[in-house]
N, C-alpha and C positions, 0 to 999 in steps of 0.2 A: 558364270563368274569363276567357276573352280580355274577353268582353261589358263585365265590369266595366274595361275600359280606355277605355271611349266616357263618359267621365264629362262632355266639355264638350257641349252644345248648339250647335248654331250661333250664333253673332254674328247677331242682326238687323243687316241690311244696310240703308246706305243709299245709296241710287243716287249723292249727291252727296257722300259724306261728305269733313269736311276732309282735303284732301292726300290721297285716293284717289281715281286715274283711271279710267274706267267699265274700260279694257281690262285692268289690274288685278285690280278686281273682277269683271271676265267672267272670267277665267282663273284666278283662285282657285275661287269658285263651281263652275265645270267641272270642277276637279280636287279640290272636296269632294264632289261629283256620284258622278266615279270611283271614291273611297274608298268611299262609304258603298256603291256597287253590287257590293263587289268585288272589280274591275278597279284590284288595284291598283297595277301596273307604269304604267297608265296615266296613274294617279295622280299617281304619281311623278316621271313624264316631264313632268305639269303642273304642277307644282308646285316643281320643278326653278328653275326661273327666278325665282321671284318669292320665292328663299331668300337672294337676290344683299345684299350688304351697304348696294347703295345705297339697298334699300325701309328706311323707318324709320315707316311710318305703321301707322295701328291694324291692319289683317289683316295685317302679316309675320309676326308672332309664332305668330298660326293656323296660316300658311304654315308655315313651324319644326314646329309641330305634327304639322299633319295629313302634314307631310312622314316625321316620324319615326313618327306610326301606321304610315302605308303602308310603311315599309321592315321594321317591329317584323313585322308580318303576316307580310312574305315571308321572317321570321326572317335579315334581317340587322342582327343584334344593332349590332354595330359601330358602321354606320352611323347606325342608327338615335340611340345613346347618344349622337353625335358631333355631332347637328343639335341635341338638346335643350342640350349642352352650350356652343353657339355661343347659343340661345336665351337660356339664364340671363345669358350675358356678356354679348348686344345688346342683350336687355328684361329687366334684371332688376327692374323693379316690376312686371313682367306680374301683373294681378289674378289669373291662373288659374295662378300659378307654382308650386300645392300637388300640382297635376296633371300638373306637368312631374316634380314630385317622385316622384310613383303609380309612371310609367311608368318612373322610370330604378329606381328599387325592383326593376320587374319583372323590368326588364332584367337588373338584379344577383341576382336570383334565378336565371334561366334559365340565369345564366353561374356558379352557384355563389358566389356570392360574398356569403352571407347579410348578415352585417358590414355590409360597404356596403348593403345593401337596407334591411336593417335603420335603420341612420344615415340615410337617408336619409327613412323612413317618419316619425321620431322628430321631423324640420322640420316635419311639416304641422300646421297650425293648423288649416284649415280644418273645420267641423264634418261637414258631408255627405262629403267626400272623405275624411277621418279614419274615418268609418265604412267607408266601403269598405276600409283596411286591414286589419283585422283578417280581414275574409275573404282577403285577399292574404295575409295571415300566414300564415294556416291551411292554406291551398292550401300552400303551401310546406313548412314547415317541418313540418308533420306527416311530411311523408313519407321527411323525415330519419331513417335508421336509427345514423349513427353517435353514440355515447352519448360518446365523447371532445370531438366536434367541437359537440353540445347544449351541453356542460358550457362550453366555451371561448365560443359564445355568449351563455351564461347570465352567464360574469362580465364580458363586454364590455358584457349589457345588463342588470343585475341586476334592473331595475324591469319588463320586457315579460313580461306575464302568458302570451302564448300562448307561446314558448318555455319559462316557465317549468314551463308543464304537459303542454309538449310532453316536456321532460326526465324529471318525475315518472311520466309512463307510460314511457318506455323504460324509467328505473331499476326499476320495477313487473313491468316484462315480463322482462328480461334479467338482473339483477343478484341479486349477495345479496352483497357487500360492502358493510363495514361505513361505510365511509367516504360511498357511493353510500346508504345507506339512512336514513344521518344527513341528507344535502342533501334526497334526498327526502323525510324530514317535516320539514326545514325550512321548505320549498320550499311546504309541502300548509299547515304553520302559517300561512305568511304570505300566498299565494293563494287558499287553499280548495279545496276537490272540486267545482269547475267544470271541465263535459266539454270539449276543446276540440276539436273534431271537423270535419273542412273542411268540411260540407254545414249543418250544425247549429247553430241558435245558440241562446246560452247562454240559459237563463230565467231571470227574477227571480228575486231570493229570496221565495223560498214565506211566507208568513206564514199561521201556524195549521193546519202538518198538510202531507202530499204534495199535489205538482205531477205525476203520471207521466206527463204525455202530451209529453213533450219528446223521447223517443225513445231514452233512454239512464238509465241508472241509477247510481247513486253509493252505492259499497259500503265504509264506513269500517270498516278493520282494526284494533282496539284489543288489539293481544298483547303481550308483555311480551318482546321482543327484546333489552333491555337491551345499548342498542349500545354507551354506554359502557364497559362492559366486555367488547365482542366481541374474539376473537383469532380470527382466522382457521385458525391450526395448531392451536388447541384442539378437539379432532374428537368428546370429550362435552360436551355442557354440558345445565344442569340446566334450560335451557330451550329446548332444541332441539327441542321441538313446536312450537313460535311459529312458527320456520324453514319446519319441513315443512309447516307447516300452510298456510302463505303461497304454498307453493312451489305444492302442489297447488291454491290457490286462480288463481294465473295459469292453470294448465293448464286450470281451468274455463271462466275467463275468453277463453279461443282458442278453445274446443269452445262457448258461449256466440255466440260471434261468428262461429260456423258457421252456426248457426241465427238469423242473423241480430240476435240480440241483444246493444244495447251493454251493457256493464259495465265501470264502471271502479271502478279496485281503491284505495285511498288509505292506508295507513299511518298507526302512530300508537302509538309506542312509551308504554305506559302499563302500570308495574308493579303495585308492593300501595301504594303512596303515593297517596290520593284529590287530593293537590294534580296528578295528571298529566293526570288526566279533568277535573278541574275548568277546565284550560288548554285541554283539547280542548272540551267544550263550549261553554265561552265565547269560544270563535272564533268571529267573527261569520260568518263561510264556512261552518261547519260545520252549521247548518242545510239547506244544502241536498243534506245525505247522505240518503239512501233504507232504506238500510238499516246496521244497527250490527252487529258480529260482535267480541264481545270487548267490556269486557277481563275478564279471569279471577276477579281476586279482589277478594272481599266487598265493602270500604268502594267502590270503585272500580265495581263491579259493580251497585250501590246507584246508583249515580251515575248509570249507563246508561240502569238502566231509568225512575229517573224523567224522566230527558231524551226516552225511548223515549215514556212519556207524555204528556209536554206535548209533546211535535213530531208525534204520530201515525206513528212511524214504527215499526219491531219492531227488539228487540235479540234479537241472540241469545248465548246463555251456550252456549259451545265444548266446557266439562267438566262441571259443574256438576253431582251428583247430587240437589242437595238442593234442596226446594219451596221453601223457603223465600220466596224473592226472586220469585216468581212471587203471591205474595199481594199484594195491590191493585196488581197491575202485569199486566194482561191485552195489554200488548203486548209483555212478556218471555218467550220461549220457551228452552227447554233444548234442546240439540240432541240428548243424549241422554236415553235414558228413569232417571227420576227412582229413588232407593231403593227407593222406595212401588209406584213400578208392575216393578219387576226381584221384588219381592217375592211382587206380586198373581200373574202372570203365571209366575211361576214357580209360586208352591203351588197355581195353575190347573192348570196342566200335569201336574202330579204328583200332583192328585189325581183325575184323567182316566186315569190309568192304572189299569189295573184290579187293583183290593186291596181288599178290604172291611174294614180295618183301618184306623181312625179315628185314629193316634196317629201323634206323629212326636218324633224324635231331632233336634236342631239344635245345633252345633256352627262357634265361629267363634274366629276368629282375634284380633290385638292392636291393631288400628289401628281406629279411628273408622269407617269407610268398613264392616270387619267386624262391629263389635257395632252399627250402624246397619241393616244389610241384615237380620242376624238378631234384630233387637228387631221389622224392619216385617215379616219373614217370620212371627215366631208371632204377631202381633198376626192378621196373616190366615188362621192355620192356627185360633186358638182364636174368631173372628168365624165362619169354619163350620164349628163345632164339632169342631176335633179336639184333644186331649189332649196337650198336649209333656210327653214321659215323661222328659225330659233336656234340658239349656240349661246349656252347658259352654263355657270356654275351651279350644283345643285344648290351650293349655301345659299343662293339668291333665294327669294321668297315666289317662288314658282306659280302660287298663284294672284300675285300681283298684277301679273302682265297678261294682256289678252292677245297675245302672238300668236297663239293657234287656238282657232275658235272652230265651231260647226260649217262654217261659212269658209276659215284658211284652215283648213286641218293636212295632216301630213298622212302620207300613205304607210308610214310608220313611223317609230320613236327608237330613238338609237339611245341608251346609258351607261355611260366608263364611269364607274367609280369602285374606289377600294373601300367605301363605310357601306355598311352592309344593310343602313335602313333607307339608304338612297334611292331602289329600286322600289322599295313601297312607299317613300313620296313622291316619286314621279308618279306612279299607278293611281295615287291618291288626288292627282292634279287631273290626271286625265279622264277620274270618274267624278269628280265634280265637273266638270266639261262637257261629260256624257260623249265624251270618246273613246272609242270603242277601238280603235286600231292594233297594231299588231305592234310587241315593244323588243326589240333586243336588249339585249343586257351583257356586260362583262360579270365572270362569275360571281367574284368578292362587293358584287352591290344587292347581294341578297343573302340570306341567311339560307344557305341550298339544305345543311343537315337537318333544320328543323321547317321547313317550308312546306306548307300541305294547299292539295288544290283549289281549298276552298278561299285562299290566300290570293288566288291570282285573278279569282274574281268573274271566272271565264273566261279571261282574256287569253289571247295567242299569246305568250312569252315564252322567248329562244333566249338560250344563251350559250353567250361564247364559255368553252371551259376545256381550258388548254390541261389540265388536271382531273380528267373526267376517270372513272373508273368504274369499267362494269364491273359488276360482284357476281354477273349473274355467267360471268364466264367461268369454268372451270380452272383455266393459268392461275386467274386470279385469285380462287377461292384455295388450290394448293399451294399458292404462293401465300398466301395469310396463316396456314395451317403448319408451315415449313418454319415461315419466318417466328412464328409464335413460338414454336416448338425450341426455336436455337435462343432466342433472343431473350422471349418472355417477356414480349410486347407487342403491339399490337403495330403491325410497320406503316411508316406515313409516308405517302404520295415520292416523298424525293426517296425512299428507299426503292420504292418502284420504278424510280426514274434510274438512279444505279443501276438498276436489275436491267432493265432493257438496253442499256448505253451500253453493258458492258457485252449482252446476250447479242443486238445487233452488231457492234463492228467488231466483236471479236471472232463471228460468222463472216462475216462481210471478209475480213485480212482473212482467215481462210482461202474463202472461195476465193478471191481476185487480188489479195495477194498485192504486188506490185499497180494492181490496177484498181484502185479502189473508186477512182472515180468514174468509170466504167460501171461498176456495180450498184453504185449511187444512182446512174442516168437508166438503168436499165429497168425498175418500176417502181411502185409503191411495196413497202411491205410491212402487213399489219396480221401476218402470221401468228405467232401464238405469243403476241409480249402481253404486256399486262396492262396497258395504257392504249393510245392509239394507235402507234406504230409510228413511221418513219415515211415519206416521201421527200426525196432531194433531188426530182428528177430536173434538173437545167436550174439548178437553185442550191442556194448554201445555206442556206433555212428550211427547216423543217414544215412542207405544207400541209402536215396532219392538223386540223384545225374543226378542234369536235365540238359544235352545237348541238343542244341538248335542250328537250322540251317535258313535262310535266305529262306522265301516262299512267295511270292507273297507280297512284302512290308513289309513284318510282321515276328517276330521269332515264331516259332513252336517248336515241343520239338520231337528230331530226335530220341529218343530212348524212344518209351513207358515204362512207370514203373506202 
């Protein structure tokens, strides 16, 4: 960093120059000799004399100068600040006065004194030395941790982009107050997701598609935080996935920058009103995001992926079961795997198990998400040929009807629903029956946290659970013990779903960069996340799809992936 303080060149000398005696200029020379070698006590002891008030001719000013490098070096701040300050007042038309300006910056850096550093950065005019501040910026004020004393810079200097995104990463890393996360996508509106990094600089804006070789990535968060309405003492809210989901995305974001890769995180509160995406994409800064995560719903979500399209960038959908939004939109992916493939994968599974009875019972619950999963389950039970002997709501009175007896019984029982005592009325129908068959299930139709063996009665019960978590992995148990530690909470399922979204493709744009979907087709990876992983091999749906079965106290995961 010091290097960038040698910004003047020497003065071409002239042996005769007006009003400069040769002994003068012997004795400056000698002691810009000393400087440049080094020696610079020696320096200083030359240079000492010819700082005298009587010299007014062209080298004192240098003198002044070179007098306050050589003291800046032996870090005495003081002194040093106190020659350029006589400087300003003796020659204040000095041509090179934008470089007295660099140096007393520094100085007020070194001494803490941002403000002033700052103020003073904000006089230069000059073009080449103007550039070199901003690397003095960066050196500096990156390595500010305090988010009180950013904030109080920020309103001193509302218009300085590198503090300003120097603030939006602390608030990114540190915060979840509402007031802090309001500034921060103010802050992201009005600057953009440009990394501000001390070693790094910034790249153009990309025109037509990614730029990845700049060293760092830009990961726009579009969740629906709705800060307007945050209360802090409010401890549910009906969108406290956005929260957790963010939360875990930082932690990614640290574990990321272990393995040497940058990520930075950008915010961007964006609910079910497509006027919010509409404001985030037509930010002219927003182009130069890498990747998209969010936002949730439909009109908005529409909005993503065609932006995802015309910039070559990938969106991805957080919840999203439904293909829909993935038709003519091959740089939209679901994070999770789709109705269609929880359907395929399931009546795979189950019909892998050994029963040479072709027919099945399908049973679902009242919400959209239920009669969806069970219209794409027998769509794939009667595409390889088996027979649905029954296709019931569970509200019906189940055992009313004698649809499947000992005589028409099914080679299993298929149940989608989101009421969680669904699954032990079905269980309940079928042991008055004295059927004994094998039952899948969708998670949320069973009480999984409180459910003991003696509850399923013997029976074979799988189930689908797109939300599964081993505990008994080690990611997972230091990712409880991490998140606990910062949070002082206990992290829920979409905070782990962040953790991985952001741990996979922000590896993924590493390694392949301009080719991510190359990296996509190339295999499964269920490496060390905290959930199941990732497969996107020839598909834009996630086909990690973990079934899980009832073993010694505890759920296991009945079909390796």
């Amino acid at each position: 960093m010091r290097k960038s303080l040698l910004l003047i060149c020497l003065f071409p000398f002239m042996l005769h120059a007006q009003g400069v005696d040769a002994t003068y200029e012997r004795e400056y020379k000698r002691g810009v000799a000393l400087y440049k070698s080094g020696d610079f006590a020696s320096a200083i002891s030359a240079l000492t004399p010819l700082t005298a008030r009587k010299y007014t001719h062209g080298l004192a000013p240098f003198a002044h100068y070179y007098w306050s490098l050589a003291t800046l070096k032996t870090n005495r701040l003081a002194e040093s600040r106190q020659m350029l300050m006589q400087l300003r007042e003796r020659f204040p038309d000095w041509k090179k006065m934008d470089d007295v300006r660099y140096v007393l910056a520094d100085i007020a850096f070194q001494e803490k004194q941002f403000g002033e550093a700052l103020d003073y950065l904000e006089e230069i005019s000059n073009a080449s030395v103007k550039k070199e501040t901003e690397s003095l910026k960066r050196f500096y004020v990156n390595k500010l941790q305090d988010i009180a004393y950013l904030k109080s810079l920020n309103r001193q200097h509302p218009s300085d982009k590198t503090v300003a995104l120097a603030l939006i990463d602390m608030i990114q890393r540190t915060s979840n107050e509402k007031s802090d996360l309001e500034l921060s996508d103010q802050l992201t509106n009005r600057f953009g997701a440009v990394a501000s990094k001390p070693s790094t600089a910034v790249s153009p804006v990309r025109q037509g598609g990614n730029n990845l070789q700049k060293g760092y990535y830009n990961v726009a968060v579009a969740l629906p935080f709705r800060l307007q309405e945050f209360n802090p003492n409010q401890r549910a809210r009906s969108n406290q996935f956005a929260f957790d989901m963010y939360e875990g995305m930082k932690l990614a974001k640290m574990k990321l920058q272990q393995e040497g890769i940058l990520v930075n995180l950008f915010t961007y509160d964006v609910g079910n009103d497509p006027e919010d995406m509409l404001n985030v994409v037509n930010n002219a800064n927003f182009v130069q995001t890498d990747l998209l995560i969010g936002p949730v719903y439909n009109e908005p979500a529409k909005l993503a992926a065609d932006y995802a399209e015309t910039n070559n960038v990938f969106f991805i959908h957080p919840t999203s079961l439904a293909t829909d939004i993935l038709v003519n939109h091959p740089n939209t992916l679901l994070l999770q795997p789709s109705f269609e493939r929880q359907a395929q994968q399931g009546f795979d599974f189950m019909r892998s198990q050994p029963s040479p009875i072709r027919k099945v019972a399908i049973y679902y619950g009242s919400t959209r998400r239920d009669s969806t999963l069970a219209a794409a389950y027998r769509i794939k039970a009667t595409d390889a040929g088996y027979q649905t002997i029954d296709f019931r709501k569970t509200r019906e009175k189940l055992d009313s009807a004698a649809t499947i007896t000992e005589l028409n019984k099914p080679g299993h029982v298929a149940v989608f629903s989101s009421t969680e005592t669904d699954g032990t009325k079905v269980m309940n129908m079928l042991t008055k029956r004295r059927l004994t068959v094998p039952l899948l299930a969708s998670s949320l139709a069973f009480n999984m946290q409180n459910i003991v063996p003696a509850a399923l009665a013997g029976r074979e019960v799988y189930i689908i659970d797109t939300e599964f978590i081993d505990t008994s992995k080690q990611s997972v148990r230091d990712f409880q013990m991490n998140y606990l530690t910062k949070r002082n909470t206990i992290p829920s399922v979409y905070s782990m779903q962040g953790y991985d979204a952001v741990l996979f493709f922000g590896r993924l744009l590493h390694k392949y960069r301009n080719q991510v979907r190359s990296g996509l087709d190339t295999r499964t990876y269920n490496d060390d996340y905290l959930l199941s992983g990732f497969n996107y091999k020839s598909s834009n749906d996630n086909q990690m799809v973990p079934i899980v079965k009832m073993d010694d106290m505890r759920w296991i995961l009945a079909n390796g992936q």
